[in-house]
C-alpha positions as CSV (number, residue, x, y, z in Angstrom):
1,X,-25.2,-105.2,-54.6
2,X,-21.6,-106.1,-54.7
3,X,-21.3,-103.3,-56.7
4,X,-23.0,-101.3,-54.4
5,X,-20.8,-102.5,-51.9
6,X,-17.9,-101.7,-53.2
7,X,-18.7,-97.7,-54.1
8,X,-19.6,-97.7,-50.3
9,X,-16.3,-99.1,-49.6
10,X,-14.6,-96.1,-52.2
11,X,-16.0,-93.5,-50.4
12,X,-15.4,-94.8,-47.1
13,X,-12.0,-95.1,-48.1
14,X,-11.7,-91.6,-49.5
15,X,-10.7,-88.7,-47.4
16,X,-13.2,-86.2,-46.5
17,X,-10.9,-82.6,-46.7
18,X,-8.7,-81.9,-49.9
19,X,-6.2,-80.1,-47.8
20,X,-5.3,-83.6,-46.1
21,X,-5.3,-85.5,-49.1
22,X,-1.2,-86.1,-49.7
23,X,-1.6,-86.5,-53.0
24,X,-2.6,-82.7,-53.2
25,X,0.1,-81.3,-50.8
26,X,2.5,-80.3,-54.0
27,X,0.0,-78.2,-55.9
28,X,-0.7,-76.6,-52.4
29,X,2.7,-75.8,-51.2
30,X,3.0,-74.5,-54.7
31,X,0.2,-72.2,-54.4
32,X,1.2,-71.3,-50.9
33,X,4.2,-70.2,-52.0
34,X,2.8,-67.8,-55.1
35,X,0.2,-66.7,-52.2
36,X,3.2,-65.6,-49.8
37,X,5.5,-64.1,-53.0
38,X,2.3,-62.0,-54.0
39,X,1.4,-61.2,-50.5
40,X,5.3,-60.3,-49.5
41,X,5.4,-57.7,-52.6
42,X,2.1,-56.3,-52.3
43,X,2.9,-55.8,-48.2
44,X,6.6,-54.7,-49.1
45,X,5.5,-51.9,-52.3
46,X,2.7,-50.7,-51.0
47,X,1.4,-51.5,-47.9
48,X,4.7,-51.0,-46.2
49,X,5.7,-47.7,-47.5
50,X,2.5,-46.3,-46.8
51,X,2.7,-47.5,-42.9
52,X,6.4,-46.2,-43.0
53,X,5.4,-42.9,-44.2
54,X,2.8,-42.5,-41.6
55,X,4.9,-43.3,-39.3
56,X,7.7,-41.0,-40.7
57,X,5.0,-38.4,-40.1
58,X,3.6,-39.0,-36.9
59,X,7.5,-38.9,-36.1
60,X,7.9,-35.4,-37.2
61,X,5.1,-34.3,-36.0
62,X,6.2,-35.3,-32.6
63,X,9.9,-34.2,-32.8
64,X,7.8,-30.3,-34.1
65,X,5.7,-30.8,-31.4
66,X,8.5,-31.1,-28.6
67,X,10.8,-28.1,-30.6
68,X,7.6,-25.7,-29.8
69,X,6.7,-27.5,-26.7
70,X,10.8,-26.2,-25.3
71,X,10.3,-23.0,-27.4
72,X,7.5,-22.4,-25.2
73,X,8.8,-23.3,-21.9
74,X,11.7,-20.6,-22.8
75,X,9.4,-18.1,-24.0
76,X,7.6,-18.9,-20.5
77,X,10.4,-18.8,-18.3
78,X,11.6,-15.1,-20.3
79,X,8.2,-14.3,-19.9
80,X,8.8,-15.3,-15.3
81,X,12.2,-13.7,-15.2
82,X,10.4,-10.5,-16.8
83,X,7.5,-10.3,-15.0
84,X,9.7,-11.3,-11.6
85,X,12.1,-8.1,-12.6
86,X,8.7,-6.2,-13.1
87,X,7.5,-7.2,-10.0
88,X,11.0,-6.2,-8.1
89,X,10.8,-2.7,-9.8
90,X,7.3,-2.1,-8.6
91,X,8.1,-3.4,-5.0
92,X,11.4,-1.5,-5.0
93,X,8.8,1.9,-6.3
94,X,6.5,1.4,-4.2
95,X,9.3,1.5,-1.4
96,X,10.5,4.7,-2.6
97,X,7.1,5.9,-2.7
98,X,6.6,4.6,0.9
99,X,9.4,6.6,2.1
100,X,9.2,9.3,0.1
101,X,5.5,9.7,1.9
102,X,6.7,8.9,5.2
103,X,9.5,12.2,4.4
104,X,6.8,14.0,3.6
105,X,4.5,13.3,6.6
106,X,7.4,13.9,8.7
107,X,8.4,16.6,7.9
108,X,4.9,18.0,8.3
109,X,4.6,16.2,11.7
110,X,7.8,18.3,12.8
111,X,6.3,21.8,11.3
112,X,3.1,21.1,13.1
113,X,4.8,19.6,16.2
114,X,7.0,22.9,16.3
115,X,4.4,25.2,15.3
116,X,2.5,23.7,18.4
117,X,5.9,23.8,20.5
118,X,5.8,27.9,19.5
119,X,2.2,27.8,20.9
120,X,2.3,26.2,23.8
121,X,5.5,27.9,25.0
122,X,3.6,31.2,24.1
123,X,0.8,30.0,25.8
124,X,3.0,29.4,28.9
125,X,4.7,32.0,29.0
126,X,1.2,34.1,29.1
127,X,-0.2,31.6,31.6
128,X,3.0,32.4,33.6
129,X,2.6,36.1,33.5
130,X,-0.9,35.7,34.1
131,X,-0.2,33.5,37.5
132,X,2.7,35.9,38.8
133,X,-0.2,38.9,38.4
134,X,-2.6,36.4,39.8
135,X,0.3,35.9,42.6
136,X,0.9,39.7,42.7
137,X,-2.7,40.6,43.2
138,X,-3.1,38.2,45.4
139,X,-0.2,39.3,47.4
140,X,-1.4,42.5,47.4
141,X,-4.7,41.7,48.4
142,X,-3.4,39.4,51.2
143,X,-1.5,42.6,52.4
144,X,-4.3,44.7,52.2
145,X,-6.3,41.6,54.7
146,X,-3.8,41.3,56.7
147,X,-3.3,45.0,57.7
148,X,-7.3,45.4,58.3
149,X,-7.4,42.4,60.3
150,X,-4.3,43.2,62.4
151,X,-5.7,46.7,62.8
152,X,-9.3,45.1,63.7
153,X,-7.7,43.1,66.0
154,X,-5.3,45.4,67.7
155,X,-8.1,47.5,68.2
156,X,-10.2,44.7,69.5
157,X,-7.6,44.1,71.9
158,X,-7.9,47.8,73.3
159,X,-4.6,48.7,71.6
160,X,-4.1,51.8,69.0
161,X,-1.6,51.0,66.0
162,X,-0.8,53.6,63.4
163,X,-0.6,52.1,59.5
164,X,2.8,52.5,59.1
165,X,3.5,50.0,62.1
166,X,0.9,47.8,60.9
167,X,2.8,48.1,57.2
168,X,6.1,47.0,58.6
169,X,4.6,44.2,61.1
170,X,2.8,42.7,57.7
171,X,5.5,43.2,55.3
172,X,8.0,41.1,57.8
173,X,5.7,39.0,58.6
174,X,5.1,38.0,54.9
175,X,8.9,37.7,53.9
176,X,9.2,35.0,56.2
């Protein structure tokens, strides 16, 4: 039993991990260390250069990325300044156009309004004719009333006129 006893006390005494056991510590820094060196030149040869040249990539890709990006924008801002000096010439046509139309239908409005001027003073000038015959006529026929009915009533006053009294009496009469 004391035997026993004493294996129970051996492991009791031992220590359960073999990473806390200080008797192991310099064969594990040693192997740390090769771990780290093997590590460090596999990270630094290949690992390493392969990030780098992604990187180096991605880099160019972005600097090619903003050259076209600003070619662009020029190309788009030609392409505004043209189409804004295509716009102006159209406006600046269209303009001409406008007036050029407005000549036209001006001058046309002044032909028809003159050709209707011509017509209405030729009108006039008929209606006027017409109205001093009208006026003449009726002058005349005024005359020819008024010397019946001062001859009607002359005579219906017991009186006897001859026509060329009655002509004279009339014609005064209608000068004023």
């Amino acid at each position: 039993m004391a035997t026993e006893a004493t294996k129970a006390a051996g492991e009791a005494a031992a220590p359960g991990m073999p990473q806390l056991d200080f008797s192991n510590w310099g064969h594990q820094i040693f192997w740390l260390m090769v771990a780290l060196v093997v590590i460090y030149f596999v990270l630094s040869r290949v690992a390493l250069p392969r990030i780098g040249a992604v990187l180096a990539e991605r880099q160019g890709t972005i600097t090619n990325d903003i050259a076209k990006a600003e070619e662009l924008k020029k190309k788009a801002a030609d392409a505004e300044v043209a189409y804004n000096k295509a716009l102006a010439d159209a406006r600046s046509e269209a303009n001409d156009i406008i007036a050029e139309t407005k000549a036209e239908i001006q001058k046309d409005l002044d032909a028809a309004l003159a050709k209707a001027d011509a017509e209405i003073a030729a009108k006039t000038s008929e209606g006027e004719k017409a109205i001093a015959e009208i006026r003449e006529n009726a002058l005349e026929s005024v005359k020819v009333v008024a010397k019946d009915t001062t001859k009607e009533i002359v005579a219906a006053m017991g009186g006897k006129a001859d026509a060329k009294t009655i002509t004279s009496a009339v014609n005064a009469r209608m000068k004023g």
